[in-house]
VEXVOVEX-989528 format. One line per field, with one value per atom (N, C-alpha, C): residue number from 1; residue in three letters; atom name; x, y, z. Coordinates in steps of 0.2 Angstrom, whole numbers. Example, Ala and Ser with C-alpha at 12.3 -4.5 7.8 and 13.67 -1.06 7.14 Angstrom:
VEXVOVEX-989528
n = (1 | 1 | 1 | 2 | 2 | 2)
res = (ala | ala | ala | ser | ser | ser)
atom = (N | CA | C | N | CA | C)
xx = (66 | 62 | 66 | 64 | 68 | 64)
yy = (-28 | -22 | -16 | -11 | -5 | 0)
zz = (39 | 39 | 39 | 35 | 36 | 39)
END
This chain:
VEXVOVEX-989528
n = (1 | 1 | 1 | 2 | 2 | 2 | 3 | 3 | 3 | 4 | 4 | 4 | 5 | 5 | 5 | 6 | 6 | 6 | 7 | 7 | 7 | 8 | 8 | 8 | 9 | 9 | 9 | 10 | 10 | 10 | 11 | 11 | 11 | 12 | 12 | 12 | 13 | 13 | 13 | 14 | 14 | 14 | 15 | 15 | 15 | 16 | 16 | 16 | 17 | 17 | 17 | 18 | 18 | 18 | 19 | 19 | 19 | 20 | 20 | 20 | 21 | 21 | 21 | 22 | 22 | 22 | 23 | 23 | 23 | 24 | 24 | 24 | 25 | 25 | 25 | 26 | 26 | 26 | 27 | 27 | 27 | 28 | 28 | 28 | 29 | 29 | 29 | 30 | 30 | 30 | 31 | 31 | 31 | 32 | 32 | 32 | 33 | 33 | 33 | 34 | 34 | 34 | 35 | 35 | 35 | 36 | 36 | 36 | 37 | 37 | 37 | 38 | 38 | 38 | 39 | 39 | 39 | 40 | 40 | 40 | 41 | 41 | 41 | 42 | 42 | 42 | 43 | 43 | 43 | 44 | 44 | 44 | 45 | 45 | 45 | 46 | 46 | 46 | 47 | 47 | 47 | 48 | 48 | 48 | 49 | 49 | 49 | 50 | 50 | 50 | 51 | 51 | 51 | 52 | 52 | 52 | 53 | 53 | 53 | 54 | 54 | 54 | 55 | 55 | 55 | 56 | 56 | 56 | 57 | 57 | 57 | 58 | 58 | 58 | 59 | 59 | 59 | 60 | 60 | 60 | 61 | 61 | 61 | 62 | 62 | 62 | 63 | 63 | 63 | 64 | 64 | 64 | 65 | 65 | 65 | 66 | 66 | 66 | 67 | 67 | 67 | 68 | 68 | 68 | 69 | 69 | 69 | 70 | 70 | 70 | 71 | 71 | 71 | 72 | 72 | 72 | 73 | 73 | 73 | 74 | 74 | 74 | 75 | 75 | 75 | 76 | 76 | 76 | 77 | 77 | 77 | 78 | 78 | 78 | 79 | 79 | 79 | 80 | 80 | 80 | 81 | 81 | 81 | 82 | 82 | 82 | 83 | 83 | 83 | 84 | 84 | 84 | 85 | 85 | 85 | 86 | 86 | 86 | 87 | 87 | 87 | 88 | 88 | 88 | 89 | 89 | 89 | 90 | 90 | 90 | 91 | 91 | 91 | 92 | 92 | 92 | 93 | 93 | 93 | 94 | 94 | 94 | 95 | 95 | 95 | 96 | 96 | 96 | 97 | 97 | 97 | 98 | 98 | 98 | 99 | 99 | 99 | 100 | 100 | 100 | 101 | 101 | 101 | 102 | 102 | 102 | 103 | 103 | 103 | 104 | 104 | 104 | 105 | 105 | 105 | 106 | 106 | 106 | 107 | 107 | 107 | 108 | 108 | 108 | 109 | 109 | 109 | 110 | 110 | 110 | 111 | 111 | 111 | 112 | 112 | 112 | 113 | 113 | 113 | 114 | 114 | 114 | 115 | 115 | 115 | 116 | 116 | 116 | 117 | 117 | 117 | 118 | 118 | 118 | 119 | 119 | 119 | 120 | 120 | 120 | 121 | 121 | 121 | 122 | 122 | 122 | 123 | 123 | 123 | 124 | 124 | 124 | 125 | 125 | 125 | 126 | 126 | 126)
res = (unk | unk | unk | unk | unk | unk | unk | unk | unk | unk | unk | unk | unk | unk | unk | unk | unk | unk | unk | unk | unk | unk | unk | unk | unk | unk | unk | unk | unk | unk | unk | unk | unk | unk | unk | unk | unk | unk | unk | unk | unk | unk | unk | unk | unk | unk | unk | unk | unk | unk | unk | unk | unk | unk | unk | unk | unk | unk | unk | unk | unk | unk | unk | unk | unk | unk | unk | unk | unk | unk | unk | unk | unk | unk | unk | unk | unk | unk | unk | unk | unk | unk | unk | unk | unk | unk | unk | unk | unk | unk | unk | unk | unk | unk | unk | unk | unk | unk | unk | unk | unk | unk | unk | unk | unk | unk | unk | unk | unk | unk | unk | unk | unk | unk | unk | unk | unk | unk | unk | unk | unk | unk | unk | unk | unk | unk | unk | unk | unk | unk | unk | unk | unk | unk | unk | unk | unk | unk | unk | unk | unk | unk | unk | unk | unk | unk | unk | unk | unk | unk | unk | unk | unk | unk | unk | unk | unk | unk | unk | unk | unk | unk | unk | unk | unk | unk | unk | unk | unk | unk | unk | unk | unk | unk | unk | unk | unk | unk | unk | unk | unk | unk | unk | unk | unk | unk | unk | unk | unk | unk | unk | unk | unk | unk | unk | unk | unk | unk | unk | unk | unk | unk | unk | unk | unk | unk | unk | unk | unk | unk | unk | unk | unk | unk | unk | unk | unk | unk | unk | unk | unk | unk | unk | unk | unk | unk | unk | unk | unk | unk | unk | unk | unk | unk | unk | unk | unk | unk | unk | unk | unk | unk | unk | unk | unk | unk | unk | unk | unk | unk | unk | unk | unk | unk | unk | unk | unk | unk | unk | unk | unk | unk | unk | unk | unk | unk | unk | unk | unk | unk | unk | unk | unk | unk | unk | unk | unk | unk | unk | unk | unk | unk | unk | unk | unk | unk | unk | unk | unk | unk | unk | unk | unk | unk | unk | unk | unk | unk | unk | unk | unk | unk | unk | unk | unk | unk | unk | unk | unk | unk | unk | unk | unk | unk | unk | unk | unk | unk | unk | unk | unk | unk | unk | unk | unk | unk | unk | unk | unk | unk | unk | unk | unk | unk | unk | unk | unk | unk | unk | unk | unk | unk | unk | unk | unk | unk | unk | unk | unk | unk | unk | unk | unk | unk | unk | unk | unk | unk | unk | unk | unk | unk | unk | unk | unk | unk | unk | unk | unk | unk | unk | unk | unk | unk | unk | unk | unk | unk)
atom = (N | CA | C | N | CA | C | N | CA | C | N | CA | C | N | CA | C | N | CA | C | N | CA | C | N | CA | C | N | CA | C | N | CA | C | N | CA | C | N | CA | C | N | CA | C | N | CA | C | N | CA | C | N | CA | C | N | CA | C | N | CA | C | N | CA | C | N | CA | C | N | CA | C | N | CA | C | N | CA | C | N | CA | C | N | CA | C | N | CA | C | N | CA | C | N | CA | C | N | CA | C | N | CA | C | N | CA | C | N | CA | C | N | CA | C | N | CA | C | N | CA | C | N | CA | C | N | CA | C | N | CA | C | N | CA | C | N | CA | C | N | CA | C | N | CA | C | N | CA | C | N | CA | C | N | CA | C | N | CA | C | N | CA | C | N | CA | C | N | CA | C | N | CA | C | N | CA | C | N | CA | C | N | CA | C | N | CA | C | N | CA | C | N | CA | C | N | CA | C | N | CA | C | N | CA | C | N | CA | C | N | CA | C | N | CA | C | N | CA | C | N | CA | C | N | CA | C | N | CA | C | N | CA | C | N | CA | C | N | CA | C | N | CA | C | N | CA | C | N | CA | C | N | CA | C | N | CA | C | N | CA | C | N | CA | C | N | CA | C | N | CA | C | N | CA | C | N | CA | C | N | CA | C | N | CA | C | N | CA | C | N | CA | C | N | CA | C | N | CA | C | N | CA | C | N | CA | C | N | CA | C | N | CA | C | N | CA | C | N | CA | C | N | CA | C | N | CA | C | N | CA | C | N | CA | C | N | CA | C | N | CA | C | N | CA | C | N | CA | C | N | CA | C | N | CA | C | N | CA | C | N | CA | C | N | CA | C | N | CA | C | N | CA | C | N | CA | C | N | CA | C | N | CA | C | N | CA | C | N | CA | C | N | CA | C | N | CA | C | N | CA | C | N | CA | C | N | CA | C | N | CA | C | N | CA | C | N | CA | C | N | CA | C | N | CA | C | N | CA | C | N | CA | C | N | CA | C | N | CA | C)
xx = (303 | 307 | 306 | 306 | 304 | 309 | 315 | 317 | 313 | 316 | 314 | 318 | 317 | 322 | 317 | 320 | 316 | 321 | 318 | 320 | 313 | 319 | 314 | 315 | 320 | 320 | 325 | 325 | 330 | 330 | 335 | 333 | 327 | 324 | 317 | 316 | 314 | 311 | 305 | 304 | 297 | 291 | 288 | 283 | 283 | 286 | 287 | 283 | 284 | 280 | 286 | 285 | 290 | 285 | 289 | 286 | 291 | 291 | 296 | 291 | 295 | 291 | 298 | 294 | 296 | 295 | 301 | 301 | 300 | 297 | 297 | 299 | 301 | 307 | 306 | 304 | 309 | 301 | 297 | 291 | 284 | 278 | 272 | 271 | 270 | 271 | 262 | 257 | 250 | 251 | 256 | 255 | 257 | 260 | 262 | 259 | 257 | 255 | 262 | 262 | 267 | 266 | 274 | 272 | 280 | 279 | 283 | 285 | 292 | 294 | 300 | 301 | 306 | 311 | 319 | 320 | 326 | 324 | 328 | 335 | 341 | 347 | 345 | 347 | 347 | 339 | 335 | 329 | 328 | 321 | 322 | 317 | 317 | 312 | 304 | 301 | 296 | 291 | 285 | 279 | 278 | 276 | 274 | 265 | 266 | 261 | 262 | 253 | 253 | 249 | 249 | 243 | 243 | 235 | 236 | 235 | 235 | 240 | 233 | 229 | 224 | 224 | 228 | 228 | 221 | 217 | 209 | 210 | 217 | 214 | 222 | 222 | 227 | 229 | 235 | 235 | 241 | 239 | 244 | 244 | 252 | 254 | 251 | 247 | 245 | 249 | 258 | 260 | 258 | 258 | 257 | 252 | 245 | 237 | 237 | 233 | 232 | 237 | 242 | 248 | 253 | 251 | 256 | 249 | 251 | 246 | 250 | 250 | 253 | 247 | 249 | 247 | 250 | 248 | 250 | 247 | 253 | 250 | 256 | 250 | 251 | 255 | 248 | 253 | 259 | 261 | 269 | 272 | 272 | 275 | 278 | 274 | 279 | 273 | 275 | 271 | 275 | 269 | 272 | 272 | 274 | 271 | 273 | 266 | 265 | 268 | 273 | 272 | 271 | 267 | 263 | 267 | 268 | 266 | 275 | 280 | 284 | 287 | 290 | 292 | 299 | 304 | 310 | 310 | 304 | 305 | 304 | 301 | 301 | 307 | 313 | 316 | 323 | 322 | 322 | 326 | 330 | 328 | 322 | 319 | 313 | 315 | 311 | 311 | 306 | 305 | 301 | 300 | 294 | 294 | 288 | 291 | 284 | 284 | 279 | 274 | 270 | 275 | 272 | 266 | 263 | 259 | 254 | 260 | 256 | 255 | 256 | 259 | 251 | 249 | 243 | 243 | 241 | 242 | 240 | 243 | 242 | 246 | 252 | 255 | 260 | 261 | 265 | 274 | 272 | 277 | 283 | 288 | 294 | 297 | 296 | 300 | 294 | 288 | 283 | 283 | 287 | 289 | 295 | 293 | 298 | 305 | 303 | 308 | 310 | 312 | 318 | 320 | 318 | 321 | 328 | 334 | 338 | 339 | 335 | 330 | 333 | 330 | 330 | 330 | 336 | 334 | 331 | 328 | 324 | 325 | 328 | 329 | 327 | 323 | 319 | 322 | 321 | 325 | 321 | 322 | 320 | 320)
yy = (-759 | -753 | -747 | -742 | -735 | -731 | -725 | -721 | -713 | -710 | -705 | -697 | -691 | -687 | -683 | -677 | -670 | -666 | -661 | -654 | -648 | -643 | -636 | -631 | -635 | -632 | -624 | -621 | -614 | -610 | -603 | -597 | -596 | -589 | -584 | -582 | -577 | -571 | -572 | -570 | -572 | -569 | -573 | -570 | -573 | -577 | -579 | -587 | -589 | -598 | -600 | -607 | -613 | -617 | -621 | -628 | -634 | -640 | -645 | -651 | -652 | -659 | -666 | -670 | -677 | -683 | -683 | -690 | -695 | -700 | -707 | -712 | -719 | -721 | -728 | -733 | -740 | -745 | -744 | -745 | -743 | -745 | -740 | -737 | -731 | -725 | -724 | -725 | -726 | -731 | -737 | -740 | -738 | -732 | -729 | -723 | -723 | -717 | -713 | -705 | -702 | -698 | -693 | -689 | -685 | -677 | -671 | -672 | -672 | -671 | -665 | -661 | -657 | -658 | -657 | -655 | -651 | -645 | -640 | -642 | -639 | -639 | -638 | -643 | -647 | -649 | -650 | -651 | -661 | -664 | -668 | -668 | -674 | -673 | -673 | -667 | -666 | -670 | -670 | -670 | -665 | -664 | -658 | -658 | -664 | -665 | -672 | -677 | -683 | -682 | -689 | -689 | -697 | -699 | -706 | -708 | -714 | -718 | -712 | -711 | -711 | -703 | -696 | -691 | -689 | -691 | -691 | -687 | -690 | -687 | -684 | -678 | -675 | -672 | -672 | -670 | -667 | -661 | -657 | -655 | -655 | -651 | -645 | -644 | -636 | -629 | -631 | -625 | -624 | -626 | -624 | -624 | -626 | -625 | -620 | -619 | -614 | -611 | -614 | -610 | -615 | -620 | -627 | -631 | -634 | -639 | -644 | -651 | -657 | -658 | -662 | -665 | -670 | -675 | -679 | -680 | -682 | -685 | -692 | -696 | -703 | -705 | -700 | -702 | -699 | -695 | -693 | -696 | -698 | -703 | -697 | -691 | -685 | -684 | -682 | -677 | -672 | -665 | -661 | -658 | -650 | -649 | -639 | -637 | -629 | -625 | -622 | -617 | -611 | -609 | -601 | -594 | -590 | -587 | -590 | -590 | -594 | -588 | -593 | -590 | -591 | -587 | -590 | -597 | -598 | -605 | -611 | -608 | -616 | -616 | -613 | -616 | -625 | -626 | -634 | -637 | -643 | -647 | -651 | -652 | -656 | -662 | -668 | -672 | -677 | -681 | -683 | -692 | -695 | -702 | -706 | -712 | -715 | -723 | -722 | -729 | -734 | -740 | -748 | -750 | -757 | -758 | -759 | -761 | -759 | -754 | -747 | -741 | -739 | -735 | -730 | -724 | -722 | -713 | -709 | -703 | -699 | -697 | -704 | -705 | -700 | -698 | -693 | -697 | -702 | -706 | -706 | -703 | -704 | -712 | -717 | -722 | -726 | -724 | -728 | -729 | -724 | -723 | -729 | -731 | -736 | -734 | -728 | -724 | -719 | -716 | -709 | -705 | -699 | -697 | -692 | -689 | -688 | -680 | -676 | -668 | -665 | -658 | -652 | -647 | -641 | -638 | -632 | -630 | -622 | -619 | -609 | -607 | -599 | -598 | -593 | -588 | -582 | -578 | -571 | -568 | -562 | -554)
zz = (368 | 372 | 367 | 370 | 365 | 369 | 363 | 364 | 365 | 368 | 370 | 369 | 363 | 363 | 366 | 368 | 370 | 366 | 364 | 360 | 362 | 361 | 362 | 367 | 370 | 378 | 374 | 380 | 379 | 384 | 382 | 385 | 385 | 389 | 391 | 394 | 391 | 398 | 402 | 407 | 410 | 407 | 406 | 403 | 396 | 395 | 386 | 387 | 380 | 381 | 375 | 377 | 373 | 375 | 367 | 368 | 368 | 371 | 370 | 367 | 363 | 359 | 365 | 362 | 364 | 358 | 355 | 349 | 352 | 350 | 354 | 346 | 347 | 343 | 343 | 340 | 344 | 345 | 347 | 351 | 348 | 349 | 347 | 353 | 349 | 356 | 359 | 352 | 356 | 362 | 364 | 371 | 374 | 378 | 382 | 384 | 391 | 395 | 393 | 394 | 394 | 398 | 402 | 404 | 405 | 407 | 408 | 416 | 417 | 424 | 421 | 428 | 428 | 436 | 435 | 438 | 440 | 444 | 446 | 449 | 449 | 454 | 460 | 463 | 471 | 474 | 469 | 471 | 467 | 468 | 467 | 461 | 456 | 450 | 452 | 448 | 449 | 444 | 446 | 439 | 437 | 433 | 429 | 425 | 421 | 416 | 414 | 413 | 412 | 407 | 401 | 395 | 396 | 395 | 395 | 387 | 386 | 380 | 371 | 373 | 370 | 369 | 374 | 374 | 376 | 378 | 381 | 389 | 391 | 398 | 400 | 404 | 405 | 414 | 416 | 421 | 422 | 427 | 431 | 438 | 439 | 443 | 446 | 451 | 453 | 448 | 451 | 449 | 442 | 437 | 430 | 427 | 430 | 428 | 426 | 419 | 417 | 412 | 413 | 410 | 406 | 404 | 403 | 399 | 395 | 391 | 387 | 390 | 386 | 381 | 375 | 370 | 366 | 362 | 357 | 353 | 349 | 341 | 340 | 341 | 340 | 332 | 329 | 322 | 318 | 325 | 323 | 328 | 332 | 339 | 342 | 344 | 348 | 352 | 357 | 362 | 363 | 368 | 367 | 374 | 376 | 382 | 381 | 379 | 378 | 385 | 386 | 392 | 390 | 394 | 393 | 399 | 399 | 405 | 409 | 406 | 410 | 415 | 422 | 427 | 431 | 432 | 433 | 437 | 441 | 444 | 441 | 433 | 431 | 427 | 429 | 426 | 429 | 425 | 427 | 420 | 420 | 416 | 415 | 411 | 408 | 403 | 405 | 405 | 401 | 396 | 394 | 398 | 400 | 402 | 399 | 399 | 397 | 400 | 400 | 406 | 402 | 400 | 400 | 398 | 398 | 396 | 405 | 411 | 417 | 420 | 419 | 419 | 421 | 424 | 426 | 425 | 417 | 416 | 423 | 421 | 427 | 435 | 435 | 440 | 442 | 447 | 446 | 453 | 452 | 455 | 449 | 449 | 444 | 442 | 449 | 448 | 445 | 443 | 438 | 433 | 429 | 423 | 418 | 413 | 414 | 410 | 404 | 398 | 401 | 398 | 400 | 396 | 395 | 387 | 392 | 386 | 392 | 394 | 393 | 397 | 392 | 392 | 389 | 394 | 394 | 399 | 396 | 400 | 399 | 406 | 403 | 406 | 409 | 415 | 413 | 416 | 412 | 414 | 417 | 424 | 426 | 424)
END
């Protein structure tokens, strides 16, 4: 079982970048797919960003191509996720998950994920 923190989250203006790390805890975190979901007030959790266990391969969401970059570093047990260029729509709680030893990186299915870290909000400002 592995824990999950997020940190990083905050205020900004549009147009500004954060980044959120994700501590992972408890588990070896190289066996876990990981990934970035957000969710907005009255909306439902989104994906955002996947890395598979090896950080080799990556996937986004349309909305933030280009402008959002996950990463990890195994040998610190934290992942991360760069926002660039932010805009009041991302603003959401962000979520850190991570995906099992049956897990299939890159899913953007929320109930696939087996951990949960407990979100970071970030908040963009016009």
């Amino acid at each position: 079982q592995v824990q999950l923190v997020e940190s990083g989250g905050g205020l900004v203006q549009a147009g500004d970048s954060l980044r959120l790390s994700c501590a992972a805890s408890g588990s070896t975190f190289s066996n876990y797919a990981m990934g970035w979901f957000r969710q907005a007030p009255g909306k439902e959790r989104e994906f955002v960003a996947g890395i598979s266990r090896s950080g080799g391969r990556t996937y986004y969401v349309d909305s933030v191509k280009g402008r959002c970059t996950i990463s990890r570093d195994n040998s610190k047990n934290t992942m991360y996720l760069q926002m660039n260029s932010l805009k009041p729509e991302d603003t959401a709680v962000y979520y850190c998950a991570a995906g099992g030893a049956a897990f299939v990186s890159g899913s953007r299915n929320a109930n696939r994920y087996d951990y949960w870290g407990q979100g970071a909000q970030v908040t963009v400002s016009s």
